[in-house]
N, C-alpha and C positions, 0 to 999 in steps of 0.2 A: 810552670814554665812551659811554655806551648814548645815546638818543633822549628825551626827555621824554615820560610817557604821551601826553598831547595829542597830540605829533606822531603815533607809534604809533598813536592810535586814530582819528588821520586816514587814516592808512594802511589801516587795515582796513576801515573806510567805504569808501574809493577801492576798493579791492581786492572789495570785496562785492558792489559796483554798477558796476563797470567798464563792464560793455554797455551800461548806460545815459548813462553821462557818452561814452561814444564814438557814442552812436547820434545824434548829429547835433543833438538838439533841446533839449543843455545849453547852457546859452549862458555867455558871457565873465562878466558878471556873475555867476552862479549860482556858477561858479568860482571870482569873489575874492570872495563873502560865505560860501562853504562849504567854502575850502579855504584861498585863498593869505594872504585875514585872519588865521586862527586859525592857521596857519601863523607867521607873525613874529608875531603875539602870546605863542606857544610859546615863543618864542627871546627874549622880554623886549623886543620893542619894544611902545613904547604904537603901536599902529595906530587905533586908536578916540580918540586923546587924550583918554585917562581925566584924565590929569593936569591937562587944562584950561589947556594953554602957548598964549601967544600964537603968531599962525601964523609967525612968524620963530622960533620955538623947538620947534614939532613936532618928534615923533620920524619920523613919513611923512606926506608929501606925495601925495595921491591924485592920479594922472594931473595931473602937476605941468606946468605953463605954460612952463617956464621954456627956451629956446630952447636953448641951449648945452648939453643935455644930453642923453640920449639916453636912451629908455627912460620906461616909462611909473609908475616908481616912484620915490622916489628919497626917502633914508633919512641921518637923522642934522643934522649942524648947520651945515656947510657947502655949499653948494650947490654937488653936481656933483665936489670933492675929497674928502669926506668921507662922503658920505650911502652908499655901499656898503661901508666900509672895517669895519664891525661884525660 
């Protein structure tokens, strides 16, 4: 199974401009709106909730509150059992 172009042509971006995403002044943000978004958008998750689900039905939770979990993502429809499991 190959990659879907999207991911592919995020790779070639990264790969193009490398010295610049490592010189210090890309910031974390820059990151998840030009890479780790379109990234699981690639892969079929709504990350944008195009879908317009109420917040207990998201597909991702952006730097999610929720105490018991770890990590600053967290994906799918149970919290913390299920949201990586896609």
């Amino acid at each position: 199974m190959t990659a879907p172009q999207a991911i592919m042509d995020l790779i070639e971006r990264f790969d193009r401009n490398v010295e610049s995403y490592r010189s210090g002044k890309y910031n974390e943000t820059q990151v998840r709106l030009q890479f780790i978004n379109p990234f699981f958008k690639a892969l079929g998750w709504d990350v944008y909730n195009e879908e317009k689900n109420a917040e207990a039905y998201k597909d991702v939770y952006h730097e999610d509150a929720i105490k018991s979990c770890k990590g600053r993502w967290q994906f799918g429809e149970n919290i913390c059992t299920k949201r990586m499991d896609r």
